[in-house]
N, C-alpha and C positions, 0 to 999 in steps of 0.2 A: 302452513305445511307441517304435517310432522314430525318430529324430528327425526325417525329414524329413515325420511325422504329426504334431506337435506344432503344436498351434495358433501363429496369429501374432498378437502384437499390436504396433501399429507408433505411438510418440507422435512426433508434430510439434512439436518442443519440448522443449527439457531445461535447467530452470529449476528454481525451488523448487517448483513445484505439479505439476511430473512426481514428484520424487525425494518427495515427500512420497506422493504415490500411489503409486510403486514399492511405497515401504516399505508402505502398508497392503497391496497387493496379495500381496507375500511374506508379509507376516503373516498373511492371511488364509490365503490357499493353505497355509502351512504347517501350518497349525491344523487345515486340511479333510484335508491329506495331498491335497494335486492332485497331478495330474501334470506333468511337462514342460511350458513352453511357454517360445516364442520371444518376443525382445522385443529389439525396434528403436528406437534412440530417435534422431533425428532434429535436429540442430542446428549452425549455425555456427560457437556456441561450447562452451565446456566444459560437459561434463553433467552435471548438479548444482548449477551456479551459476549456469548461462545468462549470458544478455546482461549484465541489470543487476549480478548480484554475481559475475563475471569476477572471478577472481586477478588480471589485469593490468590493472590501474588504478592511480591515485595515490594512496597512501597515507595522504592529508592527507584524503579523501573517508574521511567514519565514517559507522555504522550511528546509526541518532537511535533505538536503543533500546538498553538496558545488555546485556552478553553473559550477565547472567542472565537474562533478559527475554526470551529467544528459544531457540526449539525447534522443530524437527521431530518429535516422538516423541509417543505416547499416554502421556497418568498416568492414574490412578484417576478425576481429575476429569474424563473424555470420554465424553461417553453417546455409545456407539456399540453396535453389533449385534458387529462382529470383537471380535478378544482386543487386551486391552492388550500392547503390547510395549514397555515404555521403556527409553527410550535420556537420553544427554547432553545440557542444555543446552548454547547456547552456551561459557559460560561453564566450566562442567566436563569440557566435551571439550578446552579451552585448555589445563584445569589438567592434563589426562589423558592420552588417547590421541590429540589435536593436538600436543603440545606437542614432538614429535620431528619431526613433519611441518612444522609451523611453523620451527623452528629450519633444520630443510634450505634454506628458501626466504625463508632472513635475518629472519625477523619474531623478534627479542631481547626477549621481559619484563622486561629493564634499562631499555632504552630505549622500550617500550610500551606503554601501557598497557593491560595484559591483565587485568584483575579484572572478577569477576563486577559490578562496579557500574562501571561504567567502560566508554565507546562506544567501541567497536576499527573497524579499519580494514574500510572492506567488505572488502576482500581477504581477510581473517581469515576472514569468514563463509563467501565462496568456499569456500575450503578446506574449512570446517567442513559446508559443504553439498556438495561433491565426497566428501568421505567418507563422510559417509552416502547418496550413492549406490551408493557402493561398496558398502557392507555391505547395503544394502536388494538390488540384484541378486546378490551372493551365499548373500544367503537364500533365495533363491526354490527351487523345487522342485528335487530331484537332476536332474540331465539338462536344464535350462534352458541357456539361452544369451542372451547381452546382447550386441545389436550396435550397434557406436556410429559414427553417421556423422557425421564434422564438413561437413553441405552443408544447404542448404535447401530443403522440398520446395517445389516448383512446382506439383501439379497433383496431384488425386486424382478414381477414377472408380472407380464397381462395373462390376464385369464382369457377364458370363453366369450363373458358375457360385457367386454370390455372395459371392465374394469384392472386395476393395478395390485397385487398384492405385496404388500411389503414385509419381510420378515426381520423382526430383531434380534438381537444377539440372546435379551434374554428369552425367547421364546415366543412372543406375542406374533400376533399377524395382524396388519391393516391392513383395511379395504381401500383405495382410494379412484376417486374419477379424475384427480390430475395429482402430478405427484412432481416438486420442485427440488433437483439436487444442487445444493451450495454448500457443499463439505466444510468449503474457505480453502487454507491451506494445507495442502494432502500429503503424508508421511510417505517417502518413496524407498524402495529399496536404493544400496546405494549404487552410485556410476562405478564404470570396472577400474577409473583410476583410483576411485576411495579405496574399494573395495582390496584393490591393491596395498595401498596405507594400511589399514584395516588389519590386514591377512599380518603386512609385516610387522606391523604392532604385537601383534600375538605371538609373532616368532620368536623377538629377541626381547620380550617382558619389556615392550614401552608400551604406551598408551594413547589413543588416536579419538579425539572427540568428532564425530562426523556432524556436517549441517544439521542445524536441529533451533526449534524455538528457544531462545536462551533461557526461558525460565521454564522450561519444559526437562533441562540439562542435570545431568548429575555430574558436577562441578568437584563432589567431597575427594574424588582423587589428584587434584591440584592441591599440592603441599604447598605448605609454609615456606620460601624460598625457592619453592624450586624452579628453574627454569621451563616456561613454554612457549613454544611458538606459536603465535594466530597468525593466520593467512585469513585476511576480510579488515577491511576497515570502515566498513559502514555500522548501522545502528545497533547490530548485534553485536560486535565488537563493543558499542559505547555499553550496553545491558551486559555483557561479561567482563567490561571494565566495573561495574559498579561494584557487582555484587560480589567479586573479589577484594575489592577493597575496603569500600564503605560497608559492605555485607558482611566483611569479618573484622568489623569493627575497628578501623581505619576512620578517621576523621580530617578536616580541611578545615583550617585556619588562614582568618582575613590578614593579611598585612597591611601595614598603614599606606603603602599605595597600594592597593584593594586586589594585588594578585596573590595567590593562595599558597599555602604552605599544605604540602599531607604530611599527618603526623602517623606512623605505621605503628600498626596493631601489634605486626610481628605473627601474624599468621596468611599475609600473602605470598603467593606466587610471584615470580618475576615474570612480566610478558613481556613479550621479542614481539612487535607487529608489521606485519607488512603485506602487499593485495599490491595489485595490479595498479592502481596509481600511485601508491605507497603513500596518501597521507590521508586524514581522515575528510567524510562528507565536509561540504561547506557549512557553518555555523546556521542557525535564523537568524532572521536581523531583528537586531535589538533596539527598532527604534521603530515609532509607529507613524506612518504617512497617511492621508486622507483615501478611502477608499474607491479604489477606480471605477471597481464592478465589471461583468465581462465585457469585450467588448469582440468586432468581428476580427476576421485576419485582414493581413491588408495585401498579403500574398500569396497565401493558403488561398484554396477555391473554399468557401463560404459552404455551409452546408446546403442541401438542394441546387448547385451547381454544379456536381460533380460530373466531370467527363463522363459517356455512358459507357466506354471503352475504358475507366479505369487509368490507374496510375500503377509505374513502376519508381517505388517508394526512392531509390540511389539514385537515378537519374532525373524525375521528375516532386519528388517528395522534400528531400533533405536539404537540397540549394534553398526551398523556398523556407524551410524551417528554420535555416542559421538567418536570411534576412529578414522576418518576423522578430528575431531575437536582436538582430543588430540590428533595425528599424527602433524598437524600442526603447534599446538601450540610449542610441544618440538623439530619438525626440525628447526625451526625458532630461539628457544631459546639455541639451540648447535653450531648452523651455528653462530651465528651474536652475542653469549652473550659467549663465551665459558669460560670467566673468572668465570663464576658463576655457573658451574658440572662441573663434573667428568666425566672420560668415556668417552664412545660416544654413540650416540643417539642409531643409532644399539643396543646396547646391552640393554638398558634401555626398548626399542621396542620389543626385543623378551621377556623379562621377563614379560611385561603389556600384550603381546597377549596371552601368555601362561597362565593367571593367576596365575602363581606359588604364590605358601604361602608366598615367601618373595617378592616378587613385590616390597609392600610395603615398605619395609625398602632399596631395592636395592632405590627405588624413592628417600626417604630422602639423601640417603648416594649420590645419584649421584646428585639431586636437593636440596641442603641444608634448600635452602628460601624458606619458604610456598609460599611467593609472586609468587615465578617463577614459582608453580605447578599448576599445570590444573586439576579441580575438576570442573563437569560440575553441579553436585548438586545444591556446594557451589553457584556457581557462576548465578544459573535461581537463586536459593531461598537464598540468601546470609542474611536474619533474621530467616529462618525456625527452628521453635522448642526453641527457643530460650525466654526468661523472663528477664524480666525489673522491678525495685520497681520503684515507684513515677514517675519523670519525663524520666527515664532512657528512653525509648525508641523515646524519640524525639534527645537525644543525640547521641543515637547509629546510626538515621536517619540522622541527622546531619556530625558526623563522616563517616561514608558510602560516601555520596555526594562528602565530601572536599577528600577523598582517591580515590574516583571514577573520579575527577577533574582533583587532581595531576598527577596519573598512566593515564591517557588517554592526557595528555599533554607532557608523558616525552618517548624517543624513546628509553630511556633503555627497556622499557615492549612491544619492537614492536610484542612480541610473540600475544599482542593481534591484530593487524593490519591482524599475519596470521590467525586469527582464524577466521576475519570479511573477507579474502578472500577466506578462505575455507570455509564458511556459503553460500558463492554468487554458488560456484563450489556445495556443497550440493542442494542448493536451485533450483537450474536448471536440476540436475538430479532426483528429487524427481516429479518435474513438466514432465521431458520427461517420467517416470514411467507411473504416471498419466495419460500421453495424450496416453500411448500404451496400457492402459490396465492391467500392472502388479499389481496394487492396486485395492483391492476393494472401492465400493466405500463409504465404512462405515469408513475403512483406512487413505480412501485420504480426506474424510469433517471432521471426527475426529481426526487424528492425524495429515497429513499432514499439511490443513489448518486450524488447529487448534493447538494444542500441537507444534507443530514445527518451524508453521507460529508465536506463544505465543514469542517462546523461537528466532527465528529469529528477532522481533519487539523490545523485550528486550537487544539483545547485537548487534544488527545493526540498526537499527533506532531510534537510542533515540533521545534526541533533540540538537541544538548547544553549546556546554562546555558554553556558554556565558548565557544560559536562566538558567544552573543549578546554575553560579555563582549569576542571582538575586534569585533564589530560598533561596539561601542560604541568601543573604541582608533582603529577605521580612522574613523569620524565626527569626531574627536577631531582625527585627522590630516588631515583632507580628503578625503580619498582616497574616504569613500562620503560622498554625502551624501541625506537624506531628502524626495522629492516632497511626500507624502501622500497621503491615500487618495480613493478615485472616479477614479485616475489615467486619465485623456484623453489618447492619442498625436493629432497632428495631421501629415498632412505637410507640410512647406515647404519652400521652395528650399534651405536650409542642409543640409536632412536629414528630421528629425523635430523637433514641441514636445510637451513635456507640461505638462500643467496638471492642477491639483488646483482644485475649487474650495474647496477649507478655507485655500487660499492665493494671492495675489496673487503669486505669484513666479513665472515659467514658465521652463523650460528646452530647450535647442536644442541639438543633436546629429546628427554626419552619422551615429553609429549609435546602433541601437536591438537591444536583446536583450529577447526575449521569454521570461522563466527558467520555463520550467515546463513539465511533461511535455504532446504535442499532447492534444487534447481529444478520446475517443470520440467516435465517428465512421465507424462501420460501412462503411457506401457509400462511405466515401472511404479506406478504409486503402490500400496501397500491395504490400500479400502479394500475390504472384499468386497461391497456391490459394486463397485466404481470396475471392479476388475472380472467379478463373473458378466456384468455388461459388456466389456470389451470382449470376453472369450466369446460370447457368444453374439458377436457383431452387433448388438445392440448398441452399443457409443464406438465413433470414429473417433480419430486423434489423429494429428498431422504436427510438424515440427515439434514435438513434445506437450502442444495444447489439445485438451478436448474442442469437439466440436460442435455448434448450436449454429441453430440458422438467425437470420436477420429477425428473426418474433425469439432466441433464446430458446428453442426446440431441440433436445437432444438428436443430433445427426448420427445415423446407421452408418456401418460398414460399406453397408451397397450405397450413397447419400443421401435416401431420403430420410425425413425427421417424423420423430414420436408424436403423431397429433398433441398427446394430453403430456409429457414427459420434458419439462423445462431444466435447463442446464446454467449454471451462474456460478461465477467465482473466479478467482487470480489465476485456477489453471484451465481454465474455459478460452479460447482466444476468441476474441472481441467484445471480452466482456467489461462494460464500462465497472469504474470504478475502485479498479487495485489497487492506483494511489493513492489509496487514503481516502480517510473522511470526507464527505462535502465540503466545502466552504460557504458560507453563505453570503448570497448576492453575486456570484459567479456561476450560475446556472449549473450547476454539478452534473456530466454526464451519468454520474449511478444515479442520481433522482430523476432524471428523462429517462434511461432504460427503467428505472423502477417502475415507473407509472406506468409506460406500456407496454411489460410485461401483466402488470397487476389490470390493467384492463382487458388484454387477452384472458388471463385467467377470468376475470368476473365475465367476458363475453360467452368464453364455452359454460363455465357455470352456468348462464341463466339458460343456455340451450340445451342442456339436460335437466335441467328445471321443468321446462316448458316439456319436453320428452317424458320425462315421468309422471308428468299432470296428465297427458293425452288420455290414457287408458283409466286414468282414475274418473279424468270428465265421461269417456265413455260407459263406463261404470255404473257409474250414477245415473246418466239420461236412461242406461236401459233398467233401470231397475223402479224406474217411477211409474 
């Protein structure tokens, strides 16, 4: 065919969940033997890493998962329809075909820690996800082409002759025959309680950081001492812990029992922190166990079994989620700890399903240690309800950390290893719900990706055991110290107060940092194509999520979806994959929706293939 026949397909967006679909799309097409086609991808920044994992960021910023622990590629463990194609983990492309690439751009395995158990720099991932964009567009069919625009698009419309026009910022126009939007994470105007903050920050000359990427942050108006409040204590919190610190050149020293001293620059800030639990993510665990691989629910209905009437997530969803997770946790702790119950699991399992009146006491009498017991309450809200006099509640924040440290470094408690494998096996069949339809969609934006997604972020992504140990040095030092949780901003003439009520202690600040990425929020993102779409009922949105159908078809105002116009990304609802990277050997819900997304595309492809050959065949026969 040529070339200027070759279909077009044009992504808005060049992040991990483009280059993850590149690659199925070459895999696929190659498998099929397609033909040519054109492909535009669309971005600010570099392609392959997008926004958030940019090469050009600060180095002291890590991935909060190990570089074996991440993949882009298909294994054996991916039920998909296309061919397996693997490729390197993180970790093994470091050891491999990174490790030259790396060196070019000063990243030393002397000085780095590059092991496959070991959290590397985002910027490593960069890397590691620029090249396999690279090789995913050099796979693609002979005669393709990959065109890379560093702009952003503005504005997209079908024409006449149904095709897509896209327009960019700087001027250019693309034609395309399908056109995929995956922003990633989208800039929103702020909510009217910020907005409020905001407005009173300007009044009385304080200063009010609104949700935002932390390395995206202008930070330079955090003085040297001076008091600020964070309200967030998840990973944005740990990335504006750093780069306050160790960023202004702040450093941590070993003691000879191996806990850490910060030794102050003398150009930080003091943080005040406190969120809604008031203590930070749970650590990773610092110890490695044989790997289980996915496996089914044992309570959850299985994928291709779902009710055809659907499910209401609070009544019929969540009961079965907490005993998935206490299933796991006590086969794990009968199987591998049996020194520490009685019994056997069996029996403990039918008295918890039955709720019998003595459950309770059968628990104690078969699980003696509180430690070894599974209580999901305790374990989201571990200060809920609870009061402190005086300084109490920075100690009890303290205590939590160093117990949260220990137990996730020691493989007597591998019960929580199974819990953080059965979250992966929950998390994947809550997304194949989703993508079939069995949830509403009020369900799947407020509980799934929300309430669930909350409590998955909490006891599976925290950040490396190593940042809660300087968490702990900078406490130590002053330099952070701990609100507590139900944290309350207030404005006043000073600035901002915060209170907890677990404490009598309040705090006053002319700034306030709000650490955490903004909140979906569809009708108020700030993309102008995302947003002349909506005005003109071209994209739905419902509880703050855009809307795609079961194929990831952007959904209209009135509900029907864009034949050729695919929708993807964290503010998309039921879009697999916002937690995070793949894992490998856990069948990764973003690499099944990738494939069959990437096979939809290559199916319409080859049908306007075949559509623009007709009149050429006809062509030809008459002109013999």
């Amino acid at each position: 065919m040529p070339d200027a026949a070759a279909p077009v397909v044009v992504f808005v967006g060049g992040g991990p969940r483009v280059t993850s679909l590149l690659e199925r799309l070459s895999a696929n097409a190659s498998a099929a033997g397609s033909g040519p086609m054109k492909v535009h991808v669309v971005d600010p920044h570099p392609p392959g890493a997008g926004r958030i994992w940019r090469q050009r960021q600060s180095r002291l910023l890590w991935m909060n998962s190990v570089a074996g622990d991440v993949t882009l590629f298909t294994d054996e463990s991916v039920t998909i329809e296309g061919p397996h194609r693997p490729g390197p983990t993180l970790a093994e492309w470091i050891a491999g075909a990174g490790r030259t690439l790396l060196a070019a751009h000063g990243i030393d395995p002397s000085t780095t820690a590059l092991g496959g158990n070991d959290f590397v720099p985002r910027e490593v991932a960069g890397h590691y996800l620029a090249w396999a964009f690279d090789r995913a567009a050099a796979a693609l069919p002979p005669g393709s082409r990959v065109y890379r625009h560093t702009d952003s698009a503005v504005a997209v419309t079908d024409d006449v002759e149904g095709r897509q026009r896209i327009r960019l910022a700087g001027g250019a126009c693309l034609a395309a025959d399908l056109v995929v939007l995956a922003q990633g994470y989208l800039d929103r105007t702020p909510e009217p309680a910020e907005q409020v903050l905001a407005d009173h920050a300007v009044r009385v000359g304080a200063r009010n950081v609104p949700p935002g990427y932390t390395a995206d942050l202008d930070l330079s108006g955090l003085g040297a001492g001076q008091p600020v409040l964070v309200r967030g204590f998840g990973l944005a919190f740990i990335d504006l812990m750093v780069l306050l610190t160790q960023g202004r050149g702040g450093r941590f020293d070993t003691r000879s029992d191996g806990t850490l001293a910060y030794r102050r620059s003398g150009a930080e800030p003091r943080l005040i922190v406190g969120s809604r639990r008031g203590v930070p993510y749970h650590a990773k665990l610092g110890y490695q166990l044989p790997a289980t691989g996915p496996s089914l629910p044992e309570y959850l209905p299985s994928p291709g079994s779902f009710a055809p009437d659907g499910y209401d997530y609070r009544r019929d969803i969540a009961p079965l989620v907490a005993a998935e997770l206490r299933a796991a946790h006590y086969r794990r702790l009968f199987d591998a700890h049996p020194e520490r119950c009685s019994g056997r699991w069996s029996e403990l399992r039918a008295a918890l399903e039955a709720g019998a009146a003595g459950s309770a006491d059968q628990l104690r009498r078969q699980v003696p240690d509180p430690r070894d017991r599974f209580d999901l309450d305790r374990l989201n809200r571990p200060l809920a309800g609870r009061r402190w006099a005086g300084a109490g509640v920075e100690q009890a924040v303290r205590q939590h950390i160093r117990a949260d440290l220990a137990r996730r470094a020691d493989p007597r408690f591998s019960p929580d290893r199974a819990v953080f494998d059965r979250l992966l096996t929950v998390h994947g069949t809550l997304a194949a719900m989703a993508a079939a339809g069995a949830l509403t969609a009020d369900d799947r934006v407020r509980h799934v990706e929300g309430e669930f997604h909350s409590l998955f972020s909490f006891l599976a992504s925290g950040p490396p055991p190593r940042r809660l140990s300087e968490l702990l040095a900078l406490n130590e030092a002053g330099v952070v110290r701990f609100a507590g949780p139900d944290l309350q901003i207030t404005p006043v003439d000073a600035g901002f107060r915060a209170d907890s009520p677990a404490s009598p202690t309040s705090w006053t600040a002319a700034t306030l940092v709000d650490a955490r990425l903004p909140r979906t929020e569809a009708s108020a993102v700030t993309d102008p194509l995302l947003r002349g779409l909506l005005a003109d009922g071209e994209l739905a949105h419902g509880n703050g999520k855009l809307l795609a159908d079961v194929r990831a078809r952007a959904v209209r105002a009135d509900g029907t979806a864009h034949p050729r116009r695919y929708l993807l990304g964290p503010s998309v609802a039921g879009s697999a994959g916002s937690a995070g990277f793949a894992r490998p050997g856990f069948n990764a819900p973003s690499l099944r929706q990738n494939d069959a997304v990437a096979r939809d595309l290559l199916s319409q492809l080859r049908e306007i293939t075949d559509r623009r050959a007709r009149p050429r065949a006809v062509a030809l026969a008459g002109s013999r």
